[in-house]
C-alpha positions as CSV (number, residue, x, y, z in Angstrom):
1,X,103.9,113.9,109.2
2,X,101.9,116.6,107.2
3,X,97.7,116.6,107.1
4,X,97.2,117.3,103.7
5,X,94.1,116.2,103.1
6,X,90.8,114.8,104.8
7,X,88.2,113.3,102.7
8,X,84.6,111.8,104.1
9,X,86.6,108.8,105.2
10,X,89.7,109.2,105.2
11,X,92.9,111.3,106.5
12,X,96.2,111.4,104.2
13,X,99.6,112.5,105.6
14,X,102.6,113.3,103.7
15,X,105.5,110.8,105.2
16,X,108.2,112.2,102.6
17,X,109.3,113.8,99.4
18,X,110.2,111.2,97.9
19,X,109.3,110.4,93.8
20,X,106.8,109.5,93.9
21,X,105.7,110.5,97.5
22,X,104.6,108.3,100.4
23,X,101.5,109.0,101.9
24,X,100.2,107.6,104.8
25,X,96.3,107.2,104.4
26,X,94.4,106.6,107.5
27,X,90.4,104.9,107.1
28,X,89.0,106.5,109.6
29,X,84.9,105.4,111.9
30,X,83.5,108.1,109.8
31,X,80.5,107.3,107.9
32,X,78.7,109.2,105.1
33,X,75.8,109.2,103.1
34,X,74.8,111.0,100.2
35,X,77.9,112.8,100.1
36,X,77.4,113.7,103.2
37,X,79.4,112.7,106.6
38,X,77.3,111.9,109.9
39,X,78.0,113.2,113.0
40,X,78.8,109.5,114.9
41,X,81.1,106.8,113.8
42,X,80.9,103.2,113.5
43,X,82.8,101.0,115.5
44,X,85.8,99.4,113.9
45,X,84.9,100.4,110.3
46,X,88.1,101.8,109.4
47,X,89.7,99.0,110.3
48,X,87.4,96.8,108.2
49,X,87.6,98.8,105.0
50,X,91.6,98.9,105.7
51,X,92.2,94.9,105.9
52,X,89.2,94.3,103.0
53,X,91.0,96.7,100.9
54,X,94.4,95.2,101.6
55,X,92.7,91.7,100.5
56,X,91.4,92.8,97.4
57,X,94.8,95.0,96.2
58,X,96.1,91.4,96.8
59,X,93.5,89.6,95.2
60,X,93.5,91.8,92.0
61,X,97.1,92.7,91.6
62,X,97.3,89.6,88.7
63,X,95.4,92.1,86.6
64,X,96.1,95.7,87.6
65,X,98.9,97.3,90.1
66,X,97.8,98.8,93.1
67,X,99.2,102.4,94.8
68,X,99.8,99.9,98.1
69,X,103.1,100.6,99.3
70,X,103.0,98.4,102.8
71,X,99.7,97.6,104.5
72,X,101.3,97.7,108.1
73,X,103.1,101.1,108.2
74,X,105.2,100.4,111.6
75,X,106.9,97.5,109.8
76,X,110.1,100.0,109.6
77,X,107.9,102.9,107.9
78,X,107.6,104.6,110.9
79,X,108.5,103.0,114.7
80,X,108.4,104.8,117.9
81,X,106.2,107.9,115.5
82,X,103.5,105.1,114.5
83,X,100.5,106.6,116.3
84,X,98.3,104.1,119.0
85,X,94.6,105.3,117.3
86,X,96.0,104.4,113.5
87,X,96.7,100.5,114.6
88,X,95.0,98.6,111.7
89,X,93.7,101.7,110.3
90,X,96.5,102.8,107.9
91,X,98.7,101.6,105.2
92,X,101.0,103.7,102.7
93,X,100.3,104.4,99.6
94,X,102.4,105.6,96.7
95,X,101.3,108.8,95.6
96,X,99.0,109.1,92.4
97,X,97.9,111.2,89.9
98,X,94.3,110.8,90.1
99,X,91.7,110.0,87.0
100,X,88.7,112.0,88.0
101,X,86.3,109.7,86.6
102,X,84.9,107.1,88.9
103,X,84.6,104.1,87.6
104,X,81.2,102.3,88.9
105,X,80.1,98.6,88.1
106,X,77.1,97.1,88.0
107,X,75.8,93.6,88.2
108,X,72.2,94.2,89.2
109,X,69.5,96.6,89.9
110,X,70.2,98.6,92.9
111,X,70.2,102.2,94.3
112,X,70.2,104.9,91.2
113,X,70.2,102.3,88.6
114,X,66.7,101.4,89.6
115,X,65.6,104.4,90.0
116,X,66.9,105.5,86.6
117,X,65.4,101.9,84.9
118,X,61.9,102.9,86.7
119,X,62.0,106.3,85.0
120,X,63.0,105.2,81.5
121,X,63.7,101.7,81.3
122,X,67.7,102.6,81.3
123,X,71.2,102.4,83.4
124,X,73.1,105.1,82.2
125,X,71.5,105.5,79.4
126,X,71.4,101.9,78.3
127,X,68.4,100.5,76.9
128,X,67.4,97.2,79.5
129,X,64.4,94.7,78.9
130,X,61.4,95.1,80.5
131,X,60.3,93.4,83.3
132,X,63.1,94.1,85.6
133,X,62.5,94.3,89.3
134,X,64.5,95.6,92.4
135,X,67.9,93.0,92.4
136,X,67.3,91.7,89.7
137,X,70.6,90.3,87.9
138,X,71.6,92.1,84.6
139,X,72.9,89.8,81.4
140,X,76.6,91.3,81.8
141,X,77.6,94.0,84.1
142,X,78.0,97.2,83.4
143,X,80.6,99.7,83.4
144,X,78.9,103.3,84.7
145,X,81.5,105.8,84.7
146,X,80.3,108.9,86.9
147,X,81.6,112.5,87.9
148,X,81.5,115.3,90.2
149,X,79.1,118.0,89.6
150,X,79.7,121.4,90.4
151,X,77.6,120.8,93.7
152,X,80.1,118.0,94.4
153,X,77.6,115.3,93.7
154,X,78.4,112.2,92.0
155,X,76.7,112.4,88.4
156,X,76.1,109.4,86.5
157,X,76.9,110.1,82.9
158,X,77.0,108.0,79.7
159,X,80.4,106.0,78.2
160,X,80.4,108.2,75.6
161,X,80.5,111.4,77.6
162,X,83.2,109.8,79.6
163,X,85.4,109.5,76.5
164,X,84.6,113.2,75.3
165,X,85.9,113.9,79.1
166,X,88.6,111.7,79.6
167,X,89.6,110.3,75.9
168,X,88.1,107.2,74.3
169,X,92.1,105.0,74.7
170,X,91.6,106.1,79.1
171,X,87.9,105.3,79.4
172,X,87.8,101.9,77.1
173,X,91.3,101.0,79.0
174,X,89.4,101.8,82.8
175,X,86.3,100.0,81.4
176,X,87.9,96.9,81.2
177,X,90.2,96.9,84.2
178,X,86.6,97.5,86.0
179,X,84.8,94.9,84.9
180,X,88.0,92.5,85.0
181,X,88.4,93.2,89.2
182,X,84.2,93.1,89.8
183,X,84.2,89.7,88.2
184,X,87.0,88.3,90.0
185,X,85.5,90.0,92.9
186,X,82.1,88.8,92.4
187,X,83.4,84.8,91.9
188,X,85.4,85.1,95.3
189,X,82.4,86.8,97.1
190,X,80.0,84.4,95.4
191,X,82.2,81.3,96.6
192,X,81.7,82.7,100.6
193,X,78.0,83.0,100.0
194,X,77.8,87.1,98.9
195,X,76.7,88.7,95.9
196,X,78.3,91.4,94.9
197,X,76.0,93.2,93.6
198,X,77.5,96.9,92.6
199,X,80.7,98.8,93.2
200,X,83.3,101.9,92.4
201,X,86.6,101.8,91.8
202,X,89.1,104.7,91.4
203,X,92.7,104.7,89.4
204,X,95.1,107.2,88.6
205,X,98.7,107.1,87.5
206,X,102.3,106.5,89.4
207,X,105.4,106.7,87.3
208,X,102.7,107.0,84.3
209,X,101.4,103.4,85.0
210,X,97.7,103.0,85.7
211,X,97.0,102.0,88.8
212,X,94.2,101.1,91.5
213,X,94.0,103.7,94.3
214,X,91.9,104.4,96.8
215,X,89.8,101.5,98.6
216,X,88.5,98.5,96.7
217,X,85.5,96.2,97.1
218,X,84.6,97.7,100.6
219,X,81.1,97.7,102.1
220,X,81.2,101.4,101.7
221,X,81.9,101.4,98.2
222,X,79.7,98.1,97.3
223,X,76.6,96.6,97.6
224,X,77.0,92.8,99.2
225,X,73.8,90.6,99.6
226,X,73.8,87.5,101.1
227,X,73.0,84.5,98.5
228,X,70.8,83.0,100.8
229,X,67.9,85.3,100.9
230,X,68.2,86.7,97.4
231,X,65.3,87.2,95.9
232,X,64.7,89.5,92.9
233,X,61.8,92.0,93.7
234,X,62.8,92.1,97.5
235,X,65.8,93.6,99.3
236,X,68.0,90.7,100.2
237,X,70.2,90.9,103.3
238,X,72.6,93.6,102.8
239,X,76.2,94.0,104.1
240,X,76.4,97.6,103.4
241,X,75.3,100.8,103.9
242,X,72.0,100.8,102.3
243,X,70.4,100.0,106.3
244,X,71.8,103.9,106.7
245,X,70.6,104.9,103.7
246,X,67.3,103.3,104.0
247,X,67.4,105.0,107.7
248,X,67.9,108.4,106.2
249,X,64.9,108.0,103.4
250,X,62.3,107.9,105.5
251,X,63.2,110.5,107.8
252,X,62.9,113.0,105.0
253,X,66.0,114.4,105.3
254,X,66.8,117.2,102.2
255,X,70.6,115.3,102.2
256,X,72.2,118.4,102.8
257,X,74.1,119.0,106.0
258,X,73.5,119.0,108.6
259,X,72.6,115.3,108.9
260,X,70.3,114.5,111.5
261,X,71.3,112.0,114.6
262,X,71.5,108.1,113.6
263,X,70.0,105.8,116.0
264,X,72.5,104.1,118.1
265,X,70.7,100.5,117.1
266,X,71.6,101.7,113.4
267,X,74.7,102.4,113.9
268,X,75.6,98.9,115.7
269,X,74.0,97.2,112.7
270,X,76.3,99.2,110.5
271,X,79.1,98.1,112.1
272,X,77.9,93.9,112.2
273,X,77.3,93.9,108.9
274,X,80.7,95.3,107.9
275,X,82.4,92.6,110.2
276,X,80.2,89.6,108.9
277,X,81.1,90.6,104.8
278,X,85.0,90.9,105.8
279,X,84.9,87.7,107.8
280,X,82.9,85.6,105.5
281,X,84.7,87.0,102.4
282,X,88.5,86.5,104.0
283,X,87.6,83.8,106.2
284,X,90.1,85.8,109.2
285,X,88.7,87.4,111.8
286,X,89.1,91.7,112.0
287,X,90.6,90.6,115.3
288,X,93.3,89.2,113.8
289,X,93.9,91.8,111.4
290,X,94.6,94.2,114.6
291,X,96.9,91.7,116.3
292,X,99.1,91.9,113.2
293,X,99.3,95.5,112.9
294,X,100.0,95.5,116.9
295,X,102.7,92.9,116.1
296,X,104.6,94.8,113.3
297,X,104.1,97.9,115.5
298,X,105.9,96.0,118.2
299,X,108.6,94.8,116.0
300,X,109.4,98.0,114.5
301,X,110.0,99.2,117.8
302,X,112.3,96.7,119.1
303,X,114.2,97.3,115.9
304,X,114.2,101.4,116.5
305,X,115.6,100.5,119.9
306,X,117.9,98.5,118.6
């Protein structure tokens, strides 16, 4: 396999030339924040953002196609080659062109958005009643497209700026494929107990379809609370990264690198609270998840062998 590229998550390998191209993408224990990667990991994460993503590809592919390709490589992808520290960390992908817009929704007040409302009553620029406090559940989510700066930093910007970017036909066509999944994620999550609060998702194109790339619906690309303790003016009980985040605020970090060392207390936290979402959402244990990536792994190599 070829490296071709490392993000803050994840590793992509070229597997062939085909058309379009395999890749190989590989969720890795890294962990960022604020665009910026820590220096420890979190135990079993990239295995929990792999099987989440997997289920919600599944769970969505009614309304949009998916770039999954196989979601357990060694199943005849790769055998005897599949490396031991990928198990239940990888799945191929089909190659895409990539939209650079990110495609952000939002279903209550949380992170920037409140900032932004405390500032000037908006969420991207969208006029919101008064009143509003921290969580507190918007009339209809929102689709908040965003972009790179030239620092690299996400930068929220307006629907209408998005469509001088990207063209109206693109943006009102990823708009609604946004809101579609995040409702259809929200119901499922709401149904196990979780409120999906926010999220990101990220399309491009395959043999000039649009389709859903990237991962989906992850605790590193979402905000889950649990139902239970929601109250609006309070932070609920979050399955997410906002603990690190939170963490990182009050040490008065600059959020430029280098980070400074998370606690190892923090860390562990990070890593329950991505277990707890998956299991409660999926209702399977990540354990499980592993055994059957161990088992096609096994089976591929009793077929190379045959």
């Amino acid at each position: 396999m070829r490296h071709i590229y490392s993000g803050k998550v994840r590793d992509v390998y070229e597997l062939d030339r085909l058309a379009p191209k395999r890749l190989l993408m590989v969720a890795t224990d890294r962990v960022s924040a604020f665009d910026v990667v820590m220096n420890e990991t979190v135990q079993a994460k990239g295995q929990i953002l792999t099987a989440m993503s997997c289920f919600w590809m599944e769970n969505t592919a009614d309304i949009v196609p998916n770039h999954l390709v196989e979601k357990f490589p060694s199943s005849g992808a790769m055998g005897e080659d599949f490396p031991e520290e990928f198990l239940g960390r990888a799945v191929i992908a089909a190659e895409a062109e990539m939209v650079e817009l990110e495609c952000i929704v939002r279903g209550y007040l949380a992170g920037s958005a409140f900032k932004e409302y405390n500032l000037s009553s908006t969420v991207h620029g969208k006029t919101l009643d008064s009143g509003m406090l921290l969580a507190s559940r918007l009339d209809e989510p929102l689709f908040c497209p965003s972009v790179k700066n030239h620092l690299g930093h996400d930068e929220n910007i307006s629907i209408e700026a998005a469509k001088g970017l990207f063209g109206a036909t693109l943006v009102e066509r990823l708009g609604e494929l946004s809101l579609a999944i995040y409702r259809r994620g929200a119901q499922i999550a709401r149904d196990a107990g979780i409120i999906l609060a926010d999220t990101k998702f990220e399309f491009g194109y395959v043999d000039g379809e649009i389709v859903l790339c990237d991962e989906v619906l992850t605790p590193d690309s979402s905000r889950f609370w649990k139902s239970a303790s929601y109250v609006p003016g309070s932070e609920p009980v979050q399955y997410d990264k906002q603990p690190l985040r939170n963490y990182l605020e009050r040490t008065g970090w600059d959020k430029t690198p280098p980070p400074p060392n998370i606690p190892p207390e923090v860390l562990a936290s990070l890593s329950q609270r991505y277990r707890e979402v998956y299991e409660m959402i999926t209702g399977s244990d990540i354990a499980l998840w592993v055994a059957d990536a161990a088992q096609a792994t096994s089976t591929a190599r009793s077929d190379v062998g045959d």
